[in-house]
C-alpha positions as CSV (number, residue, x, y, z in Angstrom):
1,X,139.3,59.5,108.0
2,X,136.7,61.9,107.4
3,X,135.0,64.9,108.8
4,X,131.8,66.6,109.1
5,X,130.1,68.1,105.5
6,X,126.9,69.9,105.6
7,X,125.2,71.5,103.0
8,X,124.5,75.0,103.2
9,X,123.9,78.2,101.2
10,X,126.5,80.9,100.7
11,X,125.4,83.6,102.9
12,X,124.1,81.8,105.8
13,X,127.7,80.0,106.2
14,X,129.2,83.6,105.9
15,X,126.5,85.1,109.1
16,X,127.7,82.4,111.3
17,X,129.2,83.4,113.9
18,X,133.2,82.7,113.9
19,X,135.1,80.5,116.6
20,X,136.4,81.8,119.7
21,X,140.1,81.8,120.6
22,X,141.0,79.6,123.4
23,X,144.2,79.6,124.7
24,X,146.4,76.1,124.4
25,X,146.2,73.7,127.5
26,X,149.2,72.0,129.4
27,X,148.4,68.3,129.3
28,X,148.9,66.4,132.8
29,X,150.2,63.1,133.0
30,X,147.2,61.2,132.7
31,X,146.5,62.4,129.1
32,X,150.2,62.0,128.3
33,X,149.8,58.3,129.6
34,X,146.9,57.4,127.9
35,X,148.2,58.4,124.6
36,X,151.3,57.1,125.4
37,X,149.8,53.6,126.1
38,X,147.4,53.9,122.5
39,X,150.0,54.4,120.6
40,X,151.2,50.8,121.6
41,X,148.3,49.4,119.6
42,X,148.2,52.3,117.2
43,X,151.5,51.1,116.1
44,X,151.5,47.4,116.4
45,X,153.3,45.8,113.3
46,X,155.2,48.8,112.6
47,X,158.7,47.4,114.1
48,X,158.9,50.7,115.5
49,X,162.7,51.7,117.1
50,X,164.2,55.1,117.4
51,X,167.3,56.7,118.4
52,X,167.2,59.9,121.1
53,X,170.7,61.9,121.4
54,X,171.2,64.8,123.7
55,X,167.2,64.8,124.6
56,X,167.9,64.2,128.8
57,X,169.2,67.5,129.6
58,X,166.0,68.8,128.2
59,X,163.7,66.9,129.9
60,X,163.1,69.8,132.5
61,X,162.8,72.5,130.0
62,X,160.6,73.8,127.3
63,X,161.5,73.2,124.1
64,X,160.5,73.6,120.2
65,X,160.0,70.2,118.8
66,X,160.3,70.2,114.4
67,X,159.2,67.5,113.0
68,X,159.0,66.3,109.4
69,X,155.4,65.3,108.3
70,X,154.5,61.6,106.3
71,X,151.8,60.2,107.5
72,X,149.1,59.5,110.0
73,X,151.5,58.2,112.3
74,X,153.8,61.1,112.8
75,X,151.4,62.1,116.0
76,X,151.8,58.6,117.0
77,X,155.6,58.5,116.9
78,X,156.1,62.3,118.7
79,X,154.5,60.6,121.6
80,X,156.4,57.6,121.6
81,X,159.5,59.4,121.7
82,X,159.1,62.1,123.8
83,X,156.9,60.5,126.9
84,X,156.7,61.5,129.7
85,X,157.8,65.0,128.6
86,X,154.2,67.4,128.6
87,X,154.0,69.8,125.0
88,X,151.1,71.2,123.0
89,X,150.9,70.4,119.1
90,X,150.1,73.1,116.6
91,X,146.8,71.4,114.7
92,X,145.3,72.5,111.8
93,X,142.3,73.9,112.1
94,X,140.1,71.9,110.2
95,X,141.4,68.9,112.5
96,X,138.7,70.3,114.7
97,X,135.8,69.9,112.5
98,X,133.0,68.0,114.0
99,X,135.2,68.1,117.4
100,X,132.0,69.6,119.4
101,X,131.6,68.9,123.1
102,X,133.6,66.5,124.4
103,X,135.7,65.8,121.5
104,X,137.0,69.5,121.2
105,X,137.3,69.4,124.9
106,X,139.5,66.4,124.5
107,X,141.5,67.8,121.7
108,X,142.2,70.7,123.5
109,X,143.2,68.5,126.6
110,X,145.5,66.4,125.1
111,X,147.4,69.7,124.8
112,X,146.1,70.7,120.5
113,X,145.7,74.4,119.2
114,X,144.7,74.9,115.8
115,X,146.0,77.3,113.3
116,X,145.1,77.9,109.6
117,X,147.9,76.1,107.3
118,X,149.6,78.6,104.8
119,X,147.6,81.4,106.6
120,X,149.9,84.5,108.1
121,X,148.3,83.5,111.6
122,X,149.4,86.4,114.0
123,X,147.5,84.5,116.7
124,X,149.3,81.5,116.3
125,X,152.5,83.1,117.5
126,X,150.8,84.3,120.8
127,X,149.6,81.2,121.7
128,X,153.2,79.5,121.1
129,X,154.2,82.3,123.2
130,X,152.1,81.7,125.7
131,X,152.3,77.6,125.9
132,X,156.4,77.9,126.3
133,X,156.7,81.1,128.5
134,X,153.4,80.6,130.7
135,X,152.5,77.6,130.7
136,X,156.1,76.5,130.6
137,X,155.7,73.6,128.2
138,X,157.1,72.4,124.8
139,X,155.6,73.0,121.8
140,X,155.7,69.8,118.8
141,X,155.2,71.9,115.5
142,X,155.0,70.4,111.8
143,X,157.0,73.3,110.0
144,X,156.1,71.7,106.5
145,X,152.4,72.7,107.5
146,X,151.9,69.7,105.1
147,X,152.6,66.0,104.3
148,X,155.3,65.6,101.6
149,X,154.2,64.7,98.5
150,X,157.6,63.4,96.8
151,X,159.3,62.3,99.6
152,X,161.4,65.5,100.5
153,X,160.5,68.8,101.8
154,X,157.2,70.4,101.4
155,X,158.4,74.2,101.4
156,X,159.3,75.8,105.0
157,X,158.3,79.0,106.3
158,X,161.2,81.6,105.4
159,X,160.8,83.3,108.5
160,X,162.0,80.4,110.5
161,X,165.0,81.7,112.1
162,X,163.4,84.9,113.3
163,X,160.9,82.8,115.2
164,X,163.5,80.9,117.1
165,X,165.1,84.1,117.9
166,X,162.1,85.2,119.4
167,X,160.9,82.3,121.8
168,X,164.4,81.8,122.9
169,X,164.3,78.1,123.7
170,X,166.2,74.9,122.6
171,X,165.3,72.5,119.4
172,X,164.6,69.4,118.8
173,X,164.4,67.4,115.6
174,X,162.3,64.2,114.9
175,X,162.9,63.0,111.6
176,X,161.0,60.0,110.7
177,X,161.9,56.8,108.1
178,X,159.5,55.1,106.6
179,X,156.5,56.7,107.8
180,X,156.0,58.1,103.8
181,X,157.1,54.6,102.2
182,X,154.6,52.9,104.3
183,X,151.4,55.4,103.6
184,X,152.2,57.9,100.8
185,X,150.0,60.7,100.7
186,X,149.1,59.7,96.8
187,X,148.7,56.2,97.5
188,X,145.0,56.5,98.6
189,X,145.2,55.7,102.2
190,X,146.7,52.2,101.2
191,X,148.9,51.2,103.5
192,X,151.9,49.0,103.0
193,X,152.3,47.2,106.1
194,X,155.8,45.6,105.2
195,X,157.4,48.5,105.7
196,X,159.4,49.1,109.2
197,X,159.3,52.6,111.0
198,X,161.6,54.4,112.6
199,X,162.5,58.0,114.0
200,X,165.9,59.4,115.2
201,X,165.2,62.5,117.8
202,X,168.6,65.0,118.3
203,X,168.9,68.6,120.0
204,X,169.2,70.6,116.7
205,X,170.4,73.9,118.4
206,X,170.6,74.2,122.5
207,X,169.4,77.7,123.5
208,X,172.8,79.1,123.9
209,X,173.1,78.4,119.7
210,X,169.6,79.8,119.2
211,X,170.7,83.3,121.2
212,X,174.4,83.3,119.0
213,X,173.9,82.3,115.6
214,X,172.5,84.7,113.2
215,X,168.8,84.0,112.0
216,X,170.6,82.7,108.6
217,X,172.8,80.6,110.2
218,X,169.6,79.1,111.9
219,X,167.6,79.3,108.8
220,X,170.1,77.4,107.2
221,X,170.3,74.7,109.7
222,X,166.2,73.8,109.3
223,X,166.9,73.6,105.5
224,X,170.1,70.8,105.9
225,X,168.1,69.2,109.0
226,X,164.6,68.7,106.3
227,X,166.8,67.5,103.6
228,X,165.5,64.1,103.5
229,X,164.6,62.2,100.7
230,X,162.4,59.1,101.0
231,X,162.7,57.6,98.2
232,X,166.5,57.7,98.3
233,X,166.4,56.2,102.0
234,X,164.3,53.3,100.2
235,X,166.4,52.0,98.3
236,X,169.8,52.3,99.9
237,X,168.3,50.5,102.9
238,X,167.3,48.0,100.1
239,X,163.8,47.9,101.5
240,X,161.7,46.4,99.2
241,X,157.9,47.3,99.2
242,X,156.3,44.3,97.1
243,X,152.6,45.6,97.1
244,X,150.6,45.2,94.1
245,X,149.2,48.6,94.6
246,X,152.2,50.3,95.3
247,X,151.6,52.7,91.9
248,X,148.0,53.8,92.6
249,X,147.7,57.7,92.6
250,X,151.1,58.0,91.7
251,X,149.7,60.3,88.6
252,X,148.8,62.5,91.3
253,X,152.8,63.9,91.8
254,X,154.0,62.7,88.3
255,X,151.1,64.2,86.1
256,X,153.5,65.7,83.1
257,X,154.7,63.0,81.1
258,X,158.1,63.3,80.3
259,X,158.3,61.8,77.1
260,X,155.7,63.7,75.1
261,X,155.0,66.5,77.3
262,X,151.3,66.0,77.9
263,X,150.0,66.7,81.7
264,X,146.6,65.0,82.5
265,X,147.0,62.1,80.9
266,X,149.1,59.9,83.3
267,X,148.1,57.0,85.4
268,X,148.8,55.4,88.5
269,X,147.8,51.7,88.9
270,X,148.9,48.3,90.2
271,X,152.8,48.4,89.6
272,X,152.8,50.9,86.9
273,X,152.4,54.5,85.6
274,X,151.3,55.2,82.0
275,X,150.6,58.1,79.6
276,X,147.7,57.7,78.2
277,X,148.5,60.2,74.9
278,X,151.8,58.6,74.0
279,X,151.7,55.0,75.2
280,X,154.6,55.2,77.3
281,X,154.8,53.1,80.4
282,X,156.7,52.8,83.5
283,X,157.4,50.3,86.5
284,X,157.9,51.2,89.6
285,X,160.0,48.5,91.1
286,X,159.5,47.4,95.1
287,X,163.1,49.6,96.1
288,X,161.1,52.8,94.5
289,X,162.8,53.4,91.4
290,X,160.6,53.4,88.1
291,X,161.8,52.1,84.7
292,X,160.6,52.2,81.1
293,X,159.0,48.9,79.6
294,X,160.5,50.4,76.4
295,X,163.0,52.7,75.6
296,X,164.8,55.8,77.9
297,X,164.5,56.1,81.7
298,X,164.2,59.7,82.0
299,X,163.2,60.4,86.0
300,X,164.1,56.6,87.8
301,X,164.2,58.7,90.9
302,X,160.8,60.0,91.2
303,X,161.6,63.2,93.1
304,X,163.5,64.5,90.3
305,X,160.4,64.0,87.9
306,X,158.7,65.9,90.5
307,X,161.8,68.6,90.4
308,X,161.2,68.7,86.6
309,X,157.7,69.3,86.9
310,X,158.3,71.9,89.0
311,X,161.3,73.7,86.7
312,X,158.6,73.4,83.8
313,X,156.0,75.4,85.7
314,X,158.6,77.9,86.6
315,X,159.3,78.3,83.0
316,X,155.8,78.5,82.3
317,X,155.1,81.4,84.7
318,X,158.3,83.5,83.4
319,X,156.8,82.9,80.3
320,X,153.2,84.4,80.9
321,X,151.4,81.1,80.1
322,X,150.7,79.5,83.5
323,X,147.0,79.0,83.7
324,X,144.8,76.9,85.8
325,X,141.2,77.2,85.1
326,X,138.6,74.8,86.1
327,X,135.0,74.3,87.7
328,X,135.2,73.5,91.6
329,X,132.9,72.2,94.5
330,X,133.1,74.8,96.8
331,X,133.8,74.1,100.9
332,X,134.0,76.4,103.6
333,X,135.6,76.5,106.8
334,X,134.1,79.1,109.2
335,X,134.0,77.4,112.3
336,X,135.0,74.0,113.9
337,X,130.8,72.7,113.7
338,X,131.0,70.9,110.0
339,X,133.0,72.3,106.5
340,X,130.0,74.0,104.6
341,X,129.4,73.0,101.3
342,X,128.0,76.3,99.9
343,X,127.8,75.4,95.8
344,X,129.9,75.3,92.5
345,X,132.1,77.8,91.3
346,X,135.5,78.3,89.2
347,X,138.8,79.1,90.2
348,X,141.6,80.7,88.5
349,X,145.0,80.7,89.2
350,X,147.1,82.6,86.9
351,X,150.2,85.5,87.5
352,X,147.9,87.5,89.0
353,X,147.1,85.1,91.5
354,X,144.0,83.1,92.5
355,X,140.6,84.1,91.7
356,X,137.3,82.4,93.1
357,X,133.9,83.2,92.0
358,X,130.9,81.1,92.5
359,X,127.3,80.8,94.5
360,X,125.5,82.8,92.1
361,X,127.8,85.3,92.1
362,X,127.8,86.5,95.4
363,X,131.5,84.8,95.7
364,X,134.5,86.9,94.6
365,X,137.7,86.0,96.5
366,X,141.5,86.9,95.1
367,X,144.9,86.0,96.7
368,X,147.7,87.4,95.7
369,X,150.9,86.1,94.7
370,X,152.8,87.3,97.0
371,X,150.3,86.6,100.2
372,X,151.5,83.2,101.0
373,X,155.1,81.5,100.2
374,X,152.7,78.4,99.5
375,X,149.4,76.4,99.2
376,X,147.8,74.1,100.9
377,X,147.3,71.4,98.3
378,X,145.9,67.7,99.4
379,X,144.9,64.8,97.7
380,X,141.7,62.5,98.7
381,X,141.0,65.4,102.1
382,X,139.2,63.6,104.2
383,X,138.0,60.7,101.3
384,X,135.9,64.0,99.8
385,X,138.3,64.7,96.8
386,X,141.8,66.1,95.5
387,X,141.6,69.8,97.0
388,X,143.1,73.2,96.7
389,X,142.5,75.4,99.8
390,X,142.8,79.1,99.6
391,X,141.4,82.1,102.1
392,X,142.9,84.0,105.1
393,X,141.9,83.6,108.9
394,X,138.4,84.6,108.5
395,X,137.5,81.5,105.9
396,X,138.6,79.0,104.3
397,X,137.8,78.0,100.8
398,X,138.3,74.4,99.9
399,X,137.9,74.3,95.9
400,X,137.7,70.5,94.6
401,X,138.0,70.6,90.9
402,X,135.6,69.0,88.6
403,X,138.3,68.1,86.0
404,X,141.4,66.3,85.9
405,X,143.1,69.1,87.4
406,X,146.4,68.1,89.1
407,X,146.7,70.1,92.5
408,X,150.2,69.7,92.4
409,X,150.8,71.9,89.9
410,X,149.2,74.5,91.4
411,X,150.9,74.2,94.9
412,X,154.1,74.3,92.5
413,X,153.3,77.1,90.5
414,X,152.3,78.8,93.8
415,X,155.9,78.1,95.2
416,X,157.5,79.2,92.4
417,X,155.3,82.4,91.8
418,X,156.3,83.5,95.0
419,X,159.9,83.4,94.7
420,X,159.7,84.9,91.2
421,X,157.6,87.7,92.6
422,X,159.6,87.8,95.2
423,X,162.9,88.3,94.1
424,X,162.0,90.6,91.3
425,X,162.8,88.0,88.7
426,X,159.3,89.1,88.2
427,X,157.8,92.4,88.0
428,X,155.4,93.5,90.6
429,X,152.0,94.6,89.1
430,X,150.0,96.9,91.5
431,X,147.4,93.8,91.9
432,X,150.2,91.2,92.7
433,X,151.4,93.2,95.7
434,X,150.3,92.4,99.1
């Protein structure tokens, strides 16, 4: 899928004149039964089933609606499930791009609000607020904010529980299989059409639980119900994916190499993953598991590579040597017309946070450490390139790196960052604090 690029210079994108809030829209039933009916052919081959428990008492009433995020499909699947109930879906913003005219009108129809992703968005409570309490309709929210990129849980919002408390009405969790297995994120939009698809939709707290347990109690109840693993569910269902492609990208998640150390030097293709500094080489066999050609398995579950990776960058940043420094392609996102492409640059991202400078050097943006529990990191956005986005809700900056930089680093190390900063395991500098 892609979007609308135009090339412009620096400061006219930044005199254009910003969107306008709109509230969300109630979809009526002929929206709902249109979508409803497209997802029929959207989802043909898919062997699609799911399971719904406790979901008829709560046909009548608004609800939250969580739902893990995999793939293009998950959209698909909420609508499946949950016809003929009538909610809004919390978009990102840049979903919106190129929407003019009647396609924004449609978006918006169909019940979509945008919001920036990893952004504190103040407006994006008031227009939940106002789709469940005046409009008196659900509300089917992505909490991750982002596809997975391991197969397990891109970080949640730590405010969760408060938010719950606030809007006061009962939740319901979709949790997907196979969605990721069949169209990985890192894969490059291959899909492996093998793979079945299904979706189990429970009441995760009735409103009577939201009003008496504490906001931990809550809090702790999103983390056990986005405890999934993909890759796990793989290959105790024994489902084998048999695709010669099956490895491609997979460098993208599993760029350290665990054998010698070196980061930027893995490779993802056909059926295996290699380092190119050591020689070492890996299979990753149709149930998901990867094994050595030669010599010691370290990671054959690939989201505890991924776990390791993550533990090394953590020990990196309490050690003072985190860097990431590289040469970007600078886009912008200032309104829903087209993301600007406004020049080169070079971003930073260090224990001080990120720095962006560019266009000449009329472009100086910092983020602090402590601004954002995460990062929006995505690979192949919209078939431009791997991207990092940073900004707040006046712009966006989408920063594609000219080298071999891997993004997922960085949304680790901005994780991680956080929670050291965060918890003091780190000292506050003046500049790091929000």
């Amino acid at each position: 899928m892609k979007t609308s690029v135009k090339h412009m210079d620096y400061d006219k994108v930044m005199s254009l004149p910003r969107y306008k809030h709109k509230n969300p829209k109630k979809p009526n039933i002929f929206w709902r039964s249109l979508i409803r009916l497209l997802t029929v052919f959207g989802m043909m081959g898919t062997k699609f089933k799911y399971e719904a428990e406790g979901l008829d008492e709560l046909k009548n009433e608004p609800c939250l609606i969580l739902m893990n995020h995999s793939c293009f499909l998950d959209m698909q699947i909420a609508h499946r499930i949950l016809f003929p109930k009538h909610f809004c879906i919390v978009c990102t913003s840049d979903a919106f791009v190129g929407m003019g005219g009647f396609m924004g009108w449609l978006m918006r129809a169909i019940g979509c609000f945008p919001t920036q992703k990893f952004v504190t968005d103040l407006g994006l409570i008031s227009d939940m607020t106002y789709a469940l309490k005046t409009l008196k309709t659900s509300i089917l929210m992505y909490p991750e904010a982002s596809y997975s990129f391991d197969g397990t849980c891109t970080a949640l919002p730590r405010k969760m529980g408060v938010l719950l408390k606030k809007f006061d009405v009962p939740v319901i969790m979709i949790e997907t299989f196979g969605a990721f297995s069949r169209n990985p994120l890192y894969n490059e939009l291959q899909v492996r059409k093998s793979v079945p698809v299904s979706a189990k939709a429970r009441c995760l707290f009735t409103r009577e639980q939201v009003r008496t347990l504490s906001v931990k109690e809550l809090s702790d109840g999103l983390d056990e119900a986005f405890g999934f693993d993909h890759f796990k569910w793989q290959a105790e269902q024994g489902i084998e994916i048999n695709d010669d492609f099956r490895a491609d990208g997979l460098e993208r998640i599993l760029y350290k190499c665990p054998h010698c150390g070196a980061e930027g030097h893995m490779e993802g293709r056909g059926i295996h993953l290699s380092c190119g500094k050591c020689g070492k080489k890996y299979e990753l066999t149709p149930i998901g598991k990867l094994k050595a050609l030669e010599g010691e398995t370290e990671f054959p579950h690939i989201p505890d590579w991924f776990r390791w990776e993550r533990e090394q960058v953590r020990q990196e940043i309490m050690d003072g040597t985190y860097l990431l420094d590289t040469d970007v392609q600078i886009g912008m996102l200032v309104d829903f017309q087209h993301i600007y492409m406004v020049g080169e640059g070079h971003l930073v991202h260090d224990l001080n946070g990120f720095t962006l400078t560019g266009c000449d050097g009329r472009l100086n943006y910092t983020q602090k450490p402590l601004s954002c529990y995460g990062l929006y990191a995505d690979y192949y956005w919209y078939e431009i390139a791997d991207t990092i986005c940073i900004g707040n809700n006046e712009h966006l900056y989408y920063c594609f790196p000219k080298t071999a930089t891997p993004v997922a680093k960085a949304r680790l190390a901005t994780e991680e960052m956080y929670k050291l900063y965060k918890s003091r395991k780190l000292p506050i500098k003046t500049e790091a604090t929000v």
